[in-house]
Structures are given as C-alpha cells and as structure tokens.
C-alpha positions as a Markdown table, in Angstrom:
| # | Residue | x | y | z |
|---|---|---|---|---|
| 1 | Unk | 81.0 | 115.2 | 91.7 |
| 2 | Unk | 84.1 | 116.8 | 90.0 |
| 3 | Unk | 87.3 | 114.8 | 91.2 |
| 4 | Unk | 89.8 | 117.3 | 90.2 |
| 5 | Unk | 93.9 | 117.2 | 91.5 |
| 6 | Unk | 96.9 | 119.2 | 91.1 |
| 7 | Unk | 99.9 | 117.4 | 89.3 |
| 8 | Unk | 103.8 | 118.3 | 88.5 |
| 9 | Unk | 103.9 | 119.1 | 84.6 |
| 10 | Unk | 106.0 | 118.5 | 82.3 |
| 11 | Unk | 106.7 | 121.7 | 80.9 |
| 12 | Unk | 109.4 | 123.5 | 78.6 |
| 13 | Unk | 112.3 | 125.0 | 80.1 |
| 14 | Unk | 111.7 | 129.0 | 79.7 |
| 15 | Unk | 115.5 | 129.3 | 79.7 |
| 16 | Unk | 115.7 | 126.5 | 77.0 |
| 17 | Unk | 113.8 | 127.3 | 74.4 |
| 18 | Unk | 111.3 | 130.3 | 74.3 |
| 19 | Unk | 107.6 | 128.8 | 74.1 |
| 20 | Unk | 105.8 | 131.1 | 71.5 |
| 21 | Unk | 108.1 | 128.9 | 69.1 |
| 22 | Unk | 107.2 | 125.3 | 70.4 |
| 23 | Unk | 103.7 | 125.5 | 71.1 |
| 24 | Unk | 101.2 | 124.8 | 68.3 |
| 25 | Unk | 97.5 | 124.2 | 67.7 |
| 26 | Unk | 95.7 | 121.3 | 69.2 |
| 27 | Unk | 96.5 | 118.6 | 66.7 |
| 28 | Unk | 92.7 | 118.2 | 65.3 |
| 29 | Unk | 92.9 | 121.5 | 63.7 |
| 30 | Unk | 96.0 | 121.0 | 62.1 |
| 31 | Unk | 95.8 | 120.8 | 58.2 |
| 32 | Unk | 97.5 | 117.7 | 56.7 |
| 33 | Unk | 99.2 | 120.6 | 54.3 |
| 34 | Unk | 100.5 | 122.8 | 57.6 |
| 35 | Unk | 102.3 | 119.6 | 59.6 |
| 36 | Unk | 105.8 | 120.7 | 58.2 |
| 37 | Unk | 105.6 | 124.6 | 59.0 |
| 38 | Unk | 105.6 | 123.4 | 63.1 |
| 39 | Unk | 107.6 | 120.3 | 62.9 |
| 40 | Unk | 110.3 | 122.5 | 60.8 |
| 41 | Unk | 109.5 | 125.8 | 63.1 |
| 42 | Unk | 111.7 | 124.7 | 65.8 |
| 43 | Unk | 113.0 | 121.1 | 66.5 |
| 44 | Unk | 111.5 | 120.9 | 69.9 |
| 45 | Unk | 108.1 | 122.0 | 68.4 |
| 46 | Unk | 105.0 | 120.4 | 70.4 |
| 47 | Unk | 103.7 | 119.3 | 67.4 |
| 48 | Unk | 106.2 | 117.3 | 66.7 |
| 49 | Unk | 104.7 | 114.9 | 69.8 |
| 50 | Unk | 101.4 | 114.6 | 68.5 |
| 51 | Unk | 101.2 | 114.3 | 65.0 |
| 52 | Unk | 103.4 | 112.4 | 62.0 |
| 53 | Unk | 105.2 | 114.8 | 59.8 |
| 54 | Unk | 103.1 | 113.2 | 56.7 |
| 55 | Unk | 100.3 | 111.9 | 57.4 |
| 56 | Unk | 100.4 | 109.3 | 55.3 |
| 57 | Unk | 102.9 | 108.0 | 58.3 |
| 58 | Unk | 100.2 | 107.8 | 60.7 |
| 59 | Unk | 99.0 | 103.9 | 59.3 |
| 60 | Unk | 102.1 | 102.6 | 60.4 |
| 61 | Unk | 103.3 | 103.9 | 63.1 |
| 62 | Unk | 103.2 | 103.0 | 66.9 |
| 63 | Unk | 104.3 | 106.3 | 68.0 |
| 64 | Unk | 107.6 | 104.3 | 70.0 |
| 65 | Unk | 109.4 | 107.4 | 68.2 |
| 66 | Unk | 107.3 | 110.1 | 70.3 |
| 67 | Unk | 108.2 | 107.8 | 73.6 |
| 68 | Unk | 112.3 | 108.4 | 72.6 |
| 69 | Unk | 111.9 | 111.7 | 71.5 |
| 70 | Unk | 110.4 | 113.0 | 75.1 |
| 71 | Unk | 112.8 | 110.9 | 77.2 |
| 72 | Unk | 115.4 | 112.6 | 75.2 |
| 73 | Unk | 114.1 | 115.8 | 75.2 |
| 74 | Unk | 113.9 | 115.6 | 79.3 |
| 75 | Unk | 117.5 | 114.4 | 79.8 |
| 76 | Unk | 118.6 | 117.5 | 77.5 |
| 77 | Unk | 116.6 | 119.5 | 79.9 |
| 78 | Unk | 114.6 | 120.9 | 77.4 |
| 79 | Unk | 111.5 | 119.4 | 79.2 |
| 80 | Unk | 111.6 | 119.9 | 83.0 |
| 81 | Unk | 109.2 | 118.2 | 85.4 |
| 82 | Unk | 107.8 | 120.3 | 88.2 |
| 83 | Unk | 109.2 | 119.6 | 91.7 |
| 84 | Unk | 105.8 | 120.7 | 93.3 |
| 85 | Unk | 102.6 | 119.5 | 92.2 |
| 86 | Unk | 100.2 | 123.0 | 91.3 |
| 87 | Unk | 96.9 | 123.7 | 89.3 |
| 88 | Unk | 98.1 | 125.8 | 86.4 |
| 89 | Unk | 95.8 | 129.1 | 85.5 |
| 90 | Unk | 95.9 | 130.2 | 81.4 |
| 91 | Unk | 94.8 | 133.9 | 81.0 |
| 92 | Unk | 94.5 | 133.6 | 76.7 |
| 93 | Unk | 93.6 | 137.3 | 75.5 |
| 94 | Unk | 92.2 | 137.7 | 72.0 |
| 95 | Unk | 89.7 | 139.7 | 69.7 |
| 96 | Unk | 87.1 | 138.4 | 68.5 |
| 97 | Unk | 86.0 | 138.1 | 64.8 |
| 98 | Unk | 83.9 | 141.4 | 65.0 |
| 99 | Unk | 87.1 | 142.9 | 66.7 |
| 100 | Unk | 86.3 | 143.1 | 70.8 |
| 101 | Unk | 88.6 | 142.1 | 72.6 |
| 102 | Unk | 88.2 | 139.5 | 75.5 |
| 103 | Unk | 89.9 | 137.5 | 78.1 |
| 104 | Unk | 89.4 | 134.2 | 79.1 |
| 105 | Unk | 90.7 | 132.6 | 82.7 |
| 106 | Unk | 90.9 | 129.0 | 83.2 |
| 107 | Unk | 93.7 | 126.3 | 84.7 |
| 108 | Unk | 94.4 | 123.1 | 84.0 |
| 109 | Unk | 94.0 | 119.9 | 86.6 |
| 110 | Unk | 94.4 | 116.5 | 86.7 |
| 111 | Unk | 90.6 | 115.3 | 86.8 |
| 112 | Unk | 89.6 | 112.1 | 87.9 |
| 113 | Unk | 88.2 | 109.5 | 84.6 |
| 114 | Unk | 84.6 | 108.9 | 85.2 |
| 115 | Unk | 83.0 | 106.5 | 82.7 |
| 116 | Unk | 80.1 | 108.8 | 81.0 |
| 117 | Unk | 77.2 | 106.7 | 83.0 |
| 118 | Unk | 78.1 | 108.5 | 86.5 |
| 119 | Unk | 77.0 | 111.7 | 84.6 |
| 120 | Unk | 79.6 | 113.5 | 86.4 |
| 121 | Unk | 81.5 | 114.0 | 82.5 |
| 122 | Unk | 79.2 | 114.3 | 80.2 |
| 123 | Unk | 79.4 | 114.9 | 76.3 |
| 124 | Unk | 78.1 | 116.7 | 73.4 |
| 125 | Unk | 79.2 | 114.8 | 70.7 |
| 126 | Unk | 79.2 | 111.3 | 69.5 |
| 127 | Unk | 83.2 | 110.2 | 68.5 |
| 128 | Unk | 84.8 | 108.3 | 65.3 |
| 129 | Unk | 86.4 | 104.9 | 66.2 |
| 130 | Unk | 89.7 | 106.2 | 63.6 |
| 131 | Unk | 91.0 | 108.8 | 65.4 |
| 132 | Unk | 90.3 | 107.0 | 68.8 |
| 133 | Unk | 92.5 | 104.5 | 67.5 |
| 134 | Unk | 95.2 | 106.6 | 66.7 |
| 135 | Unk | 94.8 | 108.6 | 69.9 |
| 136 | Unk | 95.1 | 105.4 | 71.9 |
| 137 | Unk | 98.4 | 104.1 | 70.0 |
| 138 | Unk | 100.2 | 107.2 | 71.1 |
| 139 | Unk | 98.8 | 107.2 | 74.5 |
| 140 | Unk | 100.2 | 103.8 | 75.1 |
| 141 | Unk | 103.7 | 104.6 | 73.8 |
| 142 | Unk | 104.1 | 107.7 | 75.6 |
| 143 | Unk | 102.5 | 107.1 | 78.8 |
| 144 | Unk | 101.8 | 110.9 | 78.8 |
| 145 | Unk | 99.0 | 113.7 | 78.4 |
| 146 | Unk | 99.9 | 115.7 | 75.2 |
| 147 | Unk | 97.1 | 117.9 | 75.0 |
| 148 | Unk | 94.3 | 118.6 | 77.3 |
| 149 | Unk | 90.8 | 118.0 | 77.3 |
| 150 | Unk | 88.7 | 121.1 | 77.6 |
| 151 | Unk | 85.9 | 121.1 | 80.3 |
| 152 | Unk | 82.9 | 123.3 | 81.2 |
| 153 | Unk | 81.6 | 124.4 | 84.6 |
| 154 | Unk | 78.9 | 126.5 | 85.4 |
| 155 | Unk | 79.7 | 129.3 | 87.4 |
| 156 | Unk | 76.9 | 132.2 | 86.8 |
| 157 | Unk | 78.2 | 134.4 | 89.3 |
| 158 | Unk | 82.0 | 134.0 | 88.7 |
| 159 | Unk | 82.8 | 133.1 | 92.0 |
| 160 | Unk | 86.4 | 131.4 | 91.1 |
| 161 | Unk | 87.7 | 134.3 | 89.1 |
| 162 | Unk | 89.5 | 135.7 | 92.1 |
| 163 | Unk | 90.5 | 132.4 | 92.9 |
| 164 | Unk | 93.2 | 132.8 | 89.9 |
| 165 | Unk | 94.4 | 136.3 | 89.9 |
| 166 | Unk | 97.1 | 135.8 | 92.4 |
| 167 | Unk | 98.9 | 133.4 | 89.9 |
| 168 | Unk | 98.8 | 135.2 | 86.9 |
| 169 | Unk | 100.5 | 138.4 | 88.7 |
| 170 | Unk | 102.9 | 136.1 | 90.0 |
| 171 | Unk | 106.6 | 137.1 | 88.2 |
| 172 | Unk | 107.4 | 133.4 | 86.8 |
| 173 | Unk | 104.0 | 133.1 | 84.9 |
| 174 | Unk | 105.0 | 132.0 | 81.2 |
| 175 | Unk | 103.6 | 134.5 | 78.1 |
| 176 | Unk | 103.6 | 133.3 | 74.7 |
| 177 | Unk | 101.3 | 134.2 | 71.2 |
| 178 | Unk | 100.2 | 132.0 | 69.4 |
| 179 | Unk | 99.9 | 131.8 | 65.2 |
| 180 | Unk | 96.0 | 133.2 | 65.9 |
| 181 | Unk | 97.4 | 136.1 | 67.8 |
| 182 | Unk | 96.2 | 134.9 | 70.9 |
| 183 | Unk | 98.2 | 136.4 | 74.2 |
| 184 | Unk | 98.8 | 133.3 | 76.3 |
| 185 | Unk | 99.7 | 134.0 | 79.8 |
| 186 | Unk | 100.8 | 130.3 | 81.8 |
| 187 | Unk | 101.3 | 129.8 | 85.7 |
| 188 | Unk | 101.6 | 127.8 | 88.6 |
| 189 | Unk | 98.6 | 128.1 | 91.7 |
| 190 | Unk | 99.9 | 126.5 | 94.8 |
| 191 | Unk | 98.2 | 128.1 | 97.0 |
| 192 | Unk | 96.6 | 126.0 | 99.8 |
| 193 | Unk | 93.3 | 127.5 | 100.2 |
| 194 | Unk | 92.8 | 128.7 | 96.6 |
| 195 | Unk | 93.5 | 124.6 | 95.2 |
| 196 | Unk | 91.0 | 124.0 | 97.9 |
| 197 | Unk | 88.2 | 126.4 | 97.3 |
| 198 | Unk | 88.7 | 125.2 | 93.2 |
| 199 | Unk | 88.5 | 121.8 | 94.6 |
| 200 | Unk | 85.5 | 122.1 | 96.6 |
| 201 | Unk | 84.0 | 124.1 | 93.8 |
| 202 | Unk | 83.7 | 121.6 | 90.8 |
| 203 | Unk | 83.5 | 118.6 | 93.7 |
| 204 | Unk | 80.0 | 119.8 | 93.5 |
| 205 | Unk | 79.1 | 120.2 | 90.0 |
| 206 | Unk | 79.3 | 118.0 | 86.9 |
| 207 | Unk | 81.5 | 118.8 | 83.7 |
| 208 | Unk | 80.3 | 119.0 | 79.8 |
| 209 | Unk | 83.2 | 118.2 | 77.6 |
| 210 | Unk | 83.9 | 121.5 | 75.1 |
| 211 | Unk | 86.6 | 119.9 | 73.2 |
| 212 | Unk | 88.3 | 116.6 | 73.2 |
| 213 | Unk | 86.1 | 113.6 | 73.2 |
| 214 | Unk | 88.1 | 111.8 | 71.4 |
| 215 | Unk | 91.2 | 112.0 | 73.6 |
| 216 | Unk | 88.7 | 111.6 | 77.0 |
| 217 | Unk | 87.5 | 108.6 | 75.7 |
| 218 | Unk | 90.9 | 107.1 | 74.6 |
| 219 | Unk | 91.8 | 107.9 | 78.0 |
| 220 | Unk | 89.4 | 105.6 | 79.5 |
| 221 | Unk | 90.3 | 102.6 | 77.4 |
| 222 | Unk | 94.1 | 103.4 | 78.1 |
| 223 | Unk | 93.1 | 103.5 | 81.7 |
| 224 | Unk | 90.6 | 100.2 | 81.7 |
| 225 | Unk | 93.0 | 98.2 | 79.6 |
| 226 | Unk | 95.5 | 98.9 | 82.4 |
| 227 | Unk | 93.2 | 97.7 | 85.6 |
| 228 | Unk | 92.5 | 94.6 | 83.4 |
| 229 | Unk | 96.3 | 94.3 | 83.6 |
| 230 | Unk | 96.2 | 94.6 | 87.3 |
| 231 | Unk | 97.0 | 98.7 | 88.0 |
| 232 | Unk | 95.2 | 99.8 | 91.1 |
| 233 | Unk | 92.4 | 102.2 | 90.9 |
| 234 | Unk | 94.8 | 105.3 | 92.0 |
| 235 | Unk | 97.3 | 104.3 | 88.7 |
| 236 | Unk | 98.1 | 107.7 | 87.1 |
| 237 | Unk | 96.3 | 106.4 | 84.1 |
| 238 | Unk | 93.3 | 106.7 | 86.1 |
| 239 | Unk | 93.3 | 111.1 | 85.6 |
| 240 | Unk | 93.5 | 112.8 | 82.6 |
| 241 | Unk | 95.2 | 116.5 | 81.7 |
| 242 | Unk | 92.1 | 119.0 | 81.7 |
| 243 | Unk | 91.5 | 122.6 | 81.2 |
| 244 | Unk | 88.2 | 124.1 | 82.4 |
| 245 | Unk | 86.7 | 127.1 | 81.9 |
| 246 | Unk | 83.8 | 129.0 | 83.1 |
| 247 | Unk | 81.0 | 128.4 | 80.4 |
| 248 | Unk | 79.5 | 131.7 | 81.5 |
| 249 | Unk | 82.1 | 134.2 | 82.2 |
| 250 | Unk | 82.1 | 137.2 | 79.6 |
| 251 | Unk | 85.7 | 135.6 | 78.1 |
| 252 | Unk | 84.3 | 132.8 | 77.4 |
| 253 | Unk | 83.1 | 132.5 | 73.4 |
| 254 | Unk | 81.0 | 130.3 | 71.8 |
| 255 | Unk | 81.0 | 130.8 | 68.1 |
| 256 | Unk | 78.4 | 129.4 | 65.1 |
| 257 | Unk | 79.3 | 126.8 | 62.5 |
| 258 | Unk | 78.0 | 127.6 | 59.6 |
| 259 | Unk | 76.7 | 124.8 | 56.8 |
| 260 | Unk | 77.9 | 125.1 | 52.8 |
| 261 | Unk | 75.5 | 122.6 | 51.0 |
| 262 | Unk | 78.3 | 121.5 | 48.7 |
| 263 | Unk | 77.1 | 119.8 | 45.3 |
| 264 | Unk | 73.5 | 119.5 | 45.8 |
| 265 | Unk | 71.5 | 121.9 | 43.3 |
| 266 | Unk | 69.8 | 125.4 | 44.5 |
| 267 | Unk | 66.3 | 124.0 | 45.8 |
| 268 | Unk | 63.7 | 126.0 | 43.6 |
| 269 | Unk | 61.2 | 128.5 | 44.9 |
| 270 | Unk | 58.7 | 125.2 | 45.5 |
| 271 | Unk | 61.2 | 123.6 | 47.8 |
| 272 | Unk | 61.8 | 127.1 | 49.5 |
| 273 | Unk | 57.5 | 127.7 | 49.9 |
| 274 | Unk | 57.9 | 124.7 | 52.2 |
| 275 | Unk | 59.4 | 126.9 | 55.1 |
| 276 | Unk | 56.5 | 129.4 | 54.4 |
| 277 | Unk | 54.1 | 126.7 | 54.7 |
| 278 | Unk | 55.3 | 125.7 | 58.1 |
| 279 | Unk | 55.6 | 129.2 | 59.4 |
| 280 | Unk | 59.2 | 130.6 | 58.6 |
| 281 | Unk | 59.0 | 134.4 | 57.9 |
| 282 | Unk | 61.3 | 135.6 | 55.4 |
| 283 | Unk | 62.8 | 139.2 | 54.0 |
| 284 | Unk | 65.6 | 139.5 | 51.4 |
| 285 | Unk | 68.8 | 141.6 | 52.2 |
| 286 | Unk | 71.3 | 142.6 | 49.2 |
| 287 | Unk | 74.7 | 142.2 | 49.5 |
| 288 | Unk | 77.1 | 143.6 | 46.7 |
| 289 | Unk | 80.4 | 141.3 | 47.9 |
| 290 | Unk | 81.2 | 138.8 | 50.3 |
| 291 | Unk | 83.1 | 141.5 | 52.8 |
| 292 | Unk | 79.3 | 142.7 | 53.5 |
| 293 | Unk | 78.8 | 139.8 | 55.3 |
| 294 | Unk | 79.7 | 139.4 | 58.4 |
| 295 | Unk | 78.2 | 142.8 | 59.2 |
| 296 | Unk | 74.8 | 141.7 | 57.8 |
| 297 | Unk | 74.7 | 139.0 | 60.0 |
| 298 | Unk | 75.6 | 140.8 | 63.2 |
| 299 | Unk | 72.8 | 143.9 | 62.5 |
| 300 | Unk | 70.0 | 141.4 | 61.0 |
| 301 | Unk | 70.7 | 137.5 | 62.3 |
| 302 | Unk | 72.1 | 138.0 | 65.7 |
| 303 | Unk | 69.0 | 139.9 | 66.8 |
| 304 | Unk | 66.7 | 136.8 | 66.4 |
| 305 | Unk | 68.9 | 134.6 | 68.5 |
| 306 | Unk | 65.7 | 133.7 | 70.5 |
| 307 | Unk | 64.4 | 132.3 | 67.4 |
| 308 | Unk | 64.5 | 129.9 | 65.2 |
| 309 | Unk | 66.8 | 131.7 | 62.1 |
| 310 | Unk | 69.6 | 131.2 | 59.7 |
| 311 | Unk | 70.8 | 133.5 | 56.4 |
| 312 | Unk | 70.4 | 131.6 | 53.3 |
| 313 | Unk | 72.7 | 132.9 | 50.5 |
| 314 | Unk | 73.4 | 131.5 | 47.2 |
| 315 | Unk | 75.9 | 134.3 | 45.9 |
| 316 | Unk | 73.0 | 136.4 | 43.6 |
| 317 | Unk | 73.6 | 139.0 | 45.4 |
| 318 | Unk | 70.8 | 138.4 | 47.9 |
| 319 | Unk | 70.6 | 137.2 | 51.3 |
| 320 | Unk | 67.3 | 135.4 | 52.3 |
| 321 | Unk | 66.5 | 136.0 | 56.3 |
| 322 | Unk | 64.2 | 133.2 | 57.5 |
| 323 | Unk | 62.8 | 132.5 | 60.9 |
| 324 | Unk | 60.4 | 131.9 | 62.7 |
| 325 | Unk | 59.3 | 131.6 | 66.7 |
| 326 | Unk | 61.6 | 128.9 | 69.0 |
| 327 | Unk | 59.7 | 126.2 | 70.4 |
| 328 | Unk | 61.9 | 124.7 | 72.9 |
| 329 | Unk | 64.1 | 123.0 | 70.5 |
| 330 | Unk | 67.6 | 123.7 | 69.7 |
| 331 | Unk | 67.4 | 125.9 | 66.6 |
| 332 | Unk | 70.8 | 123.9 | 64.7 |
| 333 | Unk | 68.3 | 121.0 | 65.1 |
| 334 | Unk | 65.0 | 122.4 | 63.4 |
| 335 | Unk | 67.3 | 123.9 | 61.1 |
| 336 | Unk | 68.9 | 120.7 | 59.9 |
| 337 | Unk | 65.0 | 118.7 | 59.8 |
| 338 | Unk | 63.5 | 121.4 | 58.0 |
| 339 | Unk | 66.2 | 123.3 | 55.8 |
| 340 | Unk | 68.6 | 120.4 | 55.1 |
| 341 | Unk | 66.4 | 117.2 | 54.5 |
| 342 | Unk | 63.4 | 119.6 | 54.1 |
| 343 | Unk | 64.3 | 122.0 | 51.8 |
| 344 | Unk | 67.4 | 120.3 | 50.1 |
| 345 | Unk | 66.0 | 116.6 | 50.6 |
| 346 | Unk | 69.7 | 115.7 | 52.4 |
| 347 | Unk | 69.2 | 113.0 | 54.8 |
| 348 | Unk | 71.8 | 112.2 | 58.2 |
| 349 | Unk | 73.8 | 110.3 | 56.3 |
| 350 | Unk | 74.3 | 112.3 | 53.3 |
| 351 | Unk | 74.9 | 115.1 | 55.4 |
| 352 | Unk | 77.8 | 112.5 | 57.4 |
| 353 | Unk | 78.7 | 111.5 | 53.8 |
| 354 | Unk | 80.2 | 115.3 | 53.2 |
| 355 | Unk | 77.0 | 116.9 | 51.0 |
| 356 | Unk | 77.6 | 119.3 | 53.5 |
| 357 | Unk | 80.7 | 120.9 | 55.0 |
| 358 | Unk | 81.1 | 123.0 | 58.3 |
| 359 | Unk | 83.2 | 126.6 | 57.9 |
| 360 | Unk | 83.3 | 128.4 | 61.0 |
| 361 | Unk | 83.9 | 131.8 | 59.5 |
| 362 | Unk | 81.3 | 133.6 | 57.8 |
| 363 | Unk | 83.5 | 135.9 | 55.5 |
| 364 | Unk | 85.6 | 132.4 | 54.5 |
| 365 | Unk | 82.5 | 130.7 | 53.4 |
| 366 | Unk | 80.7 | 134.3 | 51.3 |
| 367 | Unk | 84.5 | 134.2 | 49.8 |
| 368 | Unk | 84.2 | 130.1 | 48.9 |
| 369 | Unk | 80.5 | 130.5 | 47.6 |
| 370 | Unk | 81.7 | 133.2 | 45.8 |
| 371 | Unk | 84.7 | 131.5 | 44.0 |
| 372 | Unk | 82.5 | 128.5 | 43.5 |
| 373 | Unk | 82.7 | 126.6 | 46.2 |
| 374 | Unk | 79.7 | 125.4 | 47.1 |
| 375 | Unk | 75.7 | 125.6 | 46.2 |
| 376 | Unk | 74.0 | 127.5 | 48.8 |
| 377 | Unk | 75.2 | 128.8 | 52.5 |
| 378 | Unk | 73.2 | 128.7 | 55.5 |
| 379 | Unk | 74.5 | 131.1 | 58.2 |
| 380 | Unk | 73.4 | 130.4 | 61.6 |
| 381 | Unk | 74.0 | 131.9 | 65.6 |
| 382 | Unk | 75.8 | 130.5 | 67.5 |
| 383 | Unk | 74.4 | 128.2 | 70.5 |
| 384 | Unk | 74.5 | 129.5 | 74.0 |
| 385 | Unk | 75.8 | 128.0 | 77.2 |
| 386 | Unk | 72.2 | 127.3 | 78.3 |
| 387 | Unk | 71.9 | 125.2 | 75.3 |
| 388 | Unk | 74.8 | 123.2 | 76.0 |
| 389 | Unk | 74.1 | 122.7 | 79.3 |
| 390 | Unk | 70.6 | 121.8 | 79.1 |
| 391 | Unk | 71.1 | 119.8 | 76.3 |
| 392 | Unk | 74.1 | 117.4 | 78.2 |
| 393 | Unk | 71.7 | 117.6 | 81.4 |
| 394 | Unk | 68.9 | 115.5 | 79.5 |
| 395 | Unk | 71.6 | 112.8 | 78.3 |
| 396 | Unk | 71.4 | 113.8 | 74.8 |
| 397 | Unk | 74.2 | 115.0 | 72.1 |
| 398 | Unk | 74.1 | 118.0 | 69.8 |
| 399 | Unk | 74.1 | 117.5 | 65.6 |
| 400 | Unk | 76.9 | 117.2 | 64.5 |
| 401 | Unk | 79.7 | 120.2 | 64.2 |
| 402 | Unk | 77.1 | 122.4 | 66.5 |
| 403 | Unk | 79.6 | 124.0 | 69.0 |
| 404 | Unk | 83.1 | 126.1 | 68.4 |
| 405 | Unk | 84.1 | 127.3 | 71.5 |
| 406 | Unk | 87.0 | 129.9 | 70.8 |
| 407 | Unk | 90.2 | 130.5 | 71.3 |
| 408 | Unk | 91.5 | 126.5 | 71.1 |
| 409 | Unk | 94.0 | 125.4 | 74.0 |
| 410 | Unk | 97.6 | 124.9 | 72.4 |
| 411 | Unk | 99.6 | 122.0 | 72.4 |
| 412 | Unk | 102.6 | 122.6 | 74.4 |
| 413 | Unk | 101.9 | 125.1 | 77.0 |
| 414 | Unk | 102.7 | 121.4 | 79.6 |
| 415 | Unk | 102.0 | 117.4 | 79.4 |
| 416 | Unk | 101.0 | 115.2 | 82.2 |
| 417 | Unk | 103.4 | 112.0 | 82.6 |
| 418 | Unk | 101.9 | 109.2 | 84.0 |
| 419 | Unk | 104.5 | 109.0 | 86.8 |
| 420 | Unk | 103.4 | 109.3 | 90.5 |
| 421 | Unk | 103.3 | 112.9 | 92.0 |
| 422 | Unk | 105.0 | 112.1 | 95.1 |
C-alpha cells in the first residue's frame, strides 16, 4: 500500500559548516518573536529556507529569494547532493518531561503522493487554507522538500528495528543537538536487502500522518497542478520527503495537550454538579505551587488512562480529579462535549475562535494560571497509538490540537530536490 523510495538528498556539507548550528525547528513551531535568533545563528541556517525573517514579510513574498539562495548555497558547496540514492535512518535521543530517557529510530524516504481517498495516507487533522497557501508558494519557487512530513506505521513487534542498526554504527553517520537538547544521530542505509525488507514492509501497510498535513497536502496540489501542465505520473513532484516512525516502539512518545479556558468565567458549583449528574466521580487534591504539578498528575491522572479523566485547576490551591468509566469514545472528545460546552457553555467555534488555548506542558500552563493567564486548566493524558490508529482506520479526524508526538523532526538534517535520481 505504502510506495516508499530511496532518493539522493540534499544535505550540508559536514566539512562546511557543522550541522548542530544550521539546523532548526520545524518551521510551525517557530515563534514569530524567535525567527531572528536562527536566521542570525549562522548564515546558512535551515531556517533561513523556510520561513521570512519578519513575518510580516510572508504577504508579499514569492519565496524566488529561497530558490537563489539554495542554488547558491550548492555551487559554494555548502549544500551537497548525494551521488547515491539511500534511505536515511535518525536515531534522536532525549529525556522525557518526567526525566527518562528514550530513543527513537526512524529514516526518511521518498513516499509515493496518494490522494487521501486510496486510504493508503490517511490523516488526523483537518488543515487551514493560509498556511497551505504559503506552503504552496514556496514549494513552487523552490522546487524542493524543506522539511519532511512525519508518518506512522504499525509495527507491534518491532520487526524493522534491526533493519537500521547497521547505519547508525556506520563511521560517516552525522550527530548534531538540537536547541531541545535532543542527540540527533543522521545516516545513509544502502544496503540492498535492508531498502528491500523496509520496502516490502510499509508496501503492506497504510500510513497516519503524525505531523505535517499541511505540507502533504500542499504537496499534492504542487504535484496535480503540474500533471495539469503535462508532467508524467513518475515527475519528482509526484513523492514527497517523509520520516516514519514506529507508532509502537518504546521511543516513540505521544504526549497530552492540555486546554487553558482563557477569558470565560470559573463555571459555579451548578455548572460543575452537571458532571456528577452524568456520572463523573470526583476527589480534590491540594497543591501549594505550580512545581507540584506535574508530579500530581503522573501519581493521580496517569493511572485512570483507561478512563474517561482530566485535572481541573483553577489556581485555589486545589486540583479537582474527575472521571468516570470509558465508553468506547476517545476521552479528548467526551471531555470537550461535556467539560467545555457542558460545563463552560463553549461551543466548536468559540473554542476555534481562541476561548481556549492548547499548552503542551503542564508545569508552563500551572505557571500561566498562576500569573494570570487564564480562567481554569483542564489537564488531560495523553492519547495512545491505538487511538490514533483506530481513529484514522474509521475515516474520522481527532479534535482539534489532540496529538503531540515528541521530539519534532528538524529542519535541516537534508531536503529533497525535485530533480531525477538517476
């Protein structure tokens, strides 16, 4: 099902420039405020490639710029294609908020478009026409994958792990950290008969987009546009730069996204009784400062992850515990029918409107709520694989800001030109 190809990237020259200065993070994470501190980190800086400098650039700008800059950044040799194609394995190790440390192992390919209806791609999240737009206007002018799309696959019994362990022992594999303190290890597979057990692998298995919907689907209107113009079906536009990871190997993370109701008013103990009334079960935990947290939510929340539960706190020096038995449906869901229009009376699209906003770290949102930031904080778990991949199976999409799949791919690590491989 899963058309996947090795390709010749475009990658930094180690001897050049050293990379931990030139990568950054993918470009959708990057604070309008923080543009500057990679463009001016080093002039060859990834970033530099994918986003303006201000953003207020971004209107009015057809990215020609980003077109001269690589072209002149390959005949300074400070971009080197490949001479052979290769599938390209990331080792990324990292510590997790709670501090374990973990290891992920994936690679990056040159997958084959499929339009969503073949179900062979298949996404969690409904996309914004704006950033599509932007996406596509630099995809045209560069002719060339900036940063990659990050793809699933289910492999319970991590039967490609040793698939990738001869590359990342080999002596030219690339290692770079990145601003999160994240060890990224980078190198070539060409070996025949591990490309082909990879191959024949995902041929058999559909994909659920992690991260990136936005760029996959730009890259099928780049690639469309271009058959309408007369490419053939095998035009380079017609594959798209992909990592993929194993959704179920221990490295792999999926971390919650918590909700910070932002103006609307503490619902009253009325509003609350609702919760009762429909068979949530609640206990109060007190909490002197917002460094107790994090803790509190690992001994008392995590535990009920086979239930429908989220922390309620509202900075009194309280935490409020609720759940109640799972039902089949994906607790982020119930939580947002019955807590946030429920409970709090926000609809969808007050919710879209920015009543609510998304923080992904617990301590970062007690700290906010604490300094006045917000109304009331709803910490939840974190979705599971399963979830994800049930959820994609039956055609649907998750609410909105449901998934954070941890540690982000940096920009920079290699691009994919749209220039044959031969």
């Amino acid at each position: 099902m899963t058309d996947i190809q090795p390709f010749r990237a475009l990658r930094y020259d180690p001897s050049r420039v050293a990379l931990g200065d030139v990568i950054a993070p993918v470009y959708d994470v990057v604070a309008p405020e923080d543009r500057a501190l990679y463009w001016d980190r080093h002039p060859h800086n990834a970033l530099r490639l994918v986003l303006t400098r201000d953003v207020a650039e971004e209107a009015d700008t057809d990215y020609r710029e980003v077109a001269e800059t690589i072209a002149a950044w390959r005949a300074e040799g400070v971009l080197r294609r490949d001479d052979e194609p290769a599938f390209y394995v990331l080792r990324q190790r990292f510590t997790t908020p709670d501090g374990l440390g973990l290891e992920r192992v994936g690679f990056f390919a040159a997958l084959a478009l499929e339009d969503y209806a073949a179900r062979v791609v298949r996404p969690h999240e409904r996309t914004l026409e704006g950033p599509k737009a932007d996406r596509l206007k630099i995809l045209r002018a560069t002719r060339t994958n900036l940063s990659a799309v990050f793809m699933l696959y289910e492999d319970r019994d991590d039967k490609l792990a040793q698939a990738y362990e001869s590359a990342l022992d080999d002596p030219s594999a690339l290692r770079a950290v990145d601003d999160g303190g994240v060890e990224q290890t980078l190198a070539p597979l060409r070996d025949p008969a591990a490309v082909a057990r990879i191959q024949a692998f995902l041929a058999e298995r559909p994909v659920v987009i992690a991260d990136g919907h936005h760029r996959y689907e730009t890259a099928l209107a780049h690639r469309d546009a271009l058959r309408e113009q007369g490419a053939p079906a095998d035009h380079p536009s017609s594959r798209l730069l992909t990592y993929f990871a194993n959704a179920f190997a221990p490295g792999s993370l999926l971390l919650p996204i918590h909700r910070l109701v932002v103006d609307t008013p503490t619902p009253d103990e009325a509003a609350w009784d609702r919760l009762t009334r429909a068979g949530w079960q609640s206990r109060e935990l007190a909490v002197e400062d917002a460094e107790q947290v994090p803790a509190l939510l690992e001994a008392e929340l995590a535990p009920l992850a086979d239930r429908y539960a989220f922390a309620a706190d509202d900075a009194s020096g309280r935490l409020v515990l609720w759940s109640r038995p799972a039902e089949g449906e994906l607790s982020v869901r119930v939580i947002h029918d019955e807590v946030l229009s429920g409970v709090f009376g926000l609809d969808a699209e007050a919710v879209r409107s920015g009543a609510v906003a998304f923080p992904k770290s617990a301590l970062q949102t007690a700290k906010d709520l604490r300094g006045g930031r917000g109304q009331v904080a709803l910490y939840l778990n974190p979705l599971s694989p399963d979830d994800v991949f049930r959820v994609t199976e039956a055609g649907e999409t998750l609410p909105q800001k449901s998934t954070f799949f941890h540690p982000k791919i940096p920009t920079g690590l290699l691009f994919r030109v749209h220039e044959p491989e031969s």
